[in-house]
N, C-alpha and C positions, 0 to 999 in steps of 0.2 A: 706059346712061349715067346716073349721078350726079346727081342735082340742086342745083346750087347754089340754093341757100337767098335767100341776099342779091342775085345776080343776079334771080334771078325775085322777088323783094321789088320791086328796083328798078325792074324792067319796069312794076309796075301804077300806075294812076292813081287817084286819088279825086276822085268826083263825074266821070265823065266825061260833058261837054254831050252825046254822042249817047246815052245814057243819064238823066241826071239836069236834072233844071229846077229852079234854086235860087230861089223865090222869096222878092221881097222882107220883112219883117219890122217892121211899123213898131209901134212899144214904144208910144205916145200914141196910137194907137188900141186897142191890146189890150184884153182885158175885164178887170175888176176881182178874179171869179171864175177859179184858172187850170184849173177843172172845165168852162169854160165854153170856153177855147182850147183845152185838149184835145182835146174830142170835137170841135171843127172840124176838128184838124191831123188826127183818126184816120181823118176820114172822107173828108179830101184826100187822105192817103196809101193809101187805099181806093181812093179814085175815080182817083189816078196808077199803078196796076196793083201797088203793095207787096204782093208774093205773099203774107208771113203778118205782117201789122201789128200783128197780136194779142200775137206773142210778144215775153217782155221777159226782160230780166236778172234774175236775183234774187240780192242779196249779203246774205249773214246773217255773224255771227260765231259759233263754238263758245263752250262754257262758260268757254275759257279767253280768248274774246276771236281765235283766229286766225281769219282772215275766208275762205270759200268763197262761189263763185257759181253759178249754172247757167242755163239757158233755161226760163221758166214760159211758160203761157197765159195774159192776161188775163180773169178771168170776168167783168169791167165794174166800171163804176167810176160812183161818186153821193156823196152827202154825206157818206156813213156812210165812204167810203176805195176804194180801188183793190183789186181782191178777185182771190184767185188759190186752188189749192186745190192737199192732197196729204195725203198718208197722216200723220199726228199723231206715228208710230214710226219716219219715212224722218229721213234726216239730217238736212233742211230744219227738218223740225218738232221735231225735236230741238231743234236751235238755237234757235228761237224760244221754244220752253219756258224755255230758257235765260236768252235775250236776246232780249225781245219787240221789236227794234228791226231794220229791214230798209230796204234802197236796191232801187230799180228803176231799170232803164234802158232806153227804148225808143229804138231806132234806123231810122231810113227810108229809107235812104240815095239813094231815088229822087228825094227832094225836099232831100235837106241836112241833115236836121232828127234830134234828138236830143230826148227829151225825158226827165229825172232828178228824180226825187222820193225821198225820205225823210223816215222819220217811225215814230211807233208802229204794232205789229202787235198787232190782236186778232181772237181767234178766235170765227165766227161764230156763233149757235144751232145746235144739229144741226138742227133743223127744215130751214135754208135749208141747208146742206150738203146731205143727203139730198134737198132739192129740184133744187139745183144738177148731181150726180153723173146724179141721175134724167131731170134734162133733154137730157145729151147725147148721144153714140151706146152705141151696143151695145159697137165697142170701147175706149171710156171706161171703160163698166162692166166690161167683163172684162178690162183692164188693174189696174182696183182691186180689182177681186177675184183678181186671181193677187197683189197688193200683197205685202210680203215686200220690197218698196224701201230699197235700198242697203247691205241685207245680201250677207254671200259665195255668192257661186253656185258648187256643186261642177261645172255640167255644163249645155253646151245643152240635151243631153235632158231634166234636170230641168225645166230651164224652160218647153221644149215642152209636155212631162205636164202642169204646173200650166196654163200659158195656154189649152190644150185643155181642160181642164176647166172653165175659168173662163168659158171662150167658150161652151161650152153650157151652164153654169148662169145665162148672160148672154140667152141667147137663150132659155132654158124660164123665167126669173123677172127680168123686166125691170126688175122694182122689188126685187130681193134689196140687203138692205140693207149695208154695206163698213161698220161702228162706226168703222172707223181715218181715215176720208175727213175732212178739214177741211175746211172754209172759212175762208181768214184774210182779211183786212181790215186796209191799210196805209192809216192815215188820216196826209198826209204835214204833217211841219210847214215844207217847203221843197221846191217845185216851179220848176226850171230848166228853161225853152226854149233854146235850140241850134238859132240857124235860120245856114247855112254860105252865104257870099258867096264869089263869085270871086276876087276880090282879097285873102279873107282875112281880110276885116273880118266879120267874123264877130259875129251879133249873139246877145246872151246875157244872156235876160230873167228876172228870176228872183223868185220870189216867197214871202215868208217870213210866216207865220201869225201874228197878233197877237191874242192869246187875249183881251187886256184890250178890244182894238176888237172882237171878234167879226169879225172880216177879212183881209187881206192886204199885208204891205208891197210894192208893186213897188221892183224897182234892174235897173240895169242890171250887169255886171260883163265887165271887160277880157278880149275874145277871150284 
């Protein structure tokens, strides 16, 4: 049988209460710093079971301006921006070459919560890249070492042969080094909270950089 499309659209729910706990949001208590409500919101959505909280949005535009997205990992986030990493030659980093200007968006859906930021993207020292690659698993590293990201692939098997190779060059050289490996850094000039109420009143804190204060404007803005 066929799947209708729009009927089974219609069937699902968002936020359903035997799944999801919408807590409250109060904007006059928030921190000043929105570095500082982040890592509370990531570590609630940690502590409410969000299988991968880590993973976020990434929207860049091409040379010409048309905008692409995809799913990144976050590699952490502090003063210096919100840091995610990938090959410098893959499309992503293309773009940025391009248009060092990039959107993230994380979503929780366990708790309601959304959180969007954007702002400039720069690229890390290699130092902390090759620290960063070297700190994760094995198949991290022989992911970026079969690298070759978002070019044509003629063939599984090709892929296969590379990945196997890459996977015991990963395993006999744990620190073999990937040149193509970035670390970028989105330091944002506008951080929006997204905390979702049942009724719909939906709260949306949002927080814009003021270079001259060395700080942050809070507003609120209409669900």
């Amino acid at each position: 049988m066929e799947t209708d499309l729009h009927e089974l659209l219609r069937s699902l729910r968002v936020w359903d209460p035997a799944v999801t706990e919408l807590p409250p949001l109060d904007p006059a208590g928030a921190p000043g710093d929105p570095l500082e409500l982040f890592t509370r919101w990531f570590a609630e959505a940690v502590a409410a079971g969000e299988r991968e909280p880590h993973t976020v949005s990434l929207a860049t535009a091409d040379a010409e301006g048309l905008p692409d997205a995809r799913i990144v990992m976050l590699h952490g986030a502090d003063a210096d921006g919100w840091a995610f990493a990938t090959h410098a030659d893959s499309r992503k980093g293309r773009h940025l070459a391009a248009r060092p200007y990039a959107a993230l968006v994380f979503y929780w859906p366990v708790l309601g919560r959304q959180v969007r930021l954007r702002g400039p993207v720069a690229v890390a020292p290699a130092d902390q890249a090759r620290a960063d690659l070297h700190a994760r698993s094995t198949g991290a590293l022989a992911a970026a070492l079969t690298g070759r990201q978002s070019t044509e692939l003629d063939s599984p098997q090709e892929l296969a042969r590379a990945s196997q190779a890459a996977w015991e060059r990963a395993e006999r050289e744990p620190d073999a080094p990937v040149p193509s490996w970035t670390l970028y850094r989105l330091r944002p000039v506008e951080v929006e909270f997204f905390q979702g109420e049942a009724r719909r009143r939906h709260v949306r804190l949002a927080y814009r950089r003021t270079e001259e204060k060395e700080g942050w404007d809070r507003r609120l803005l209409w669900p």
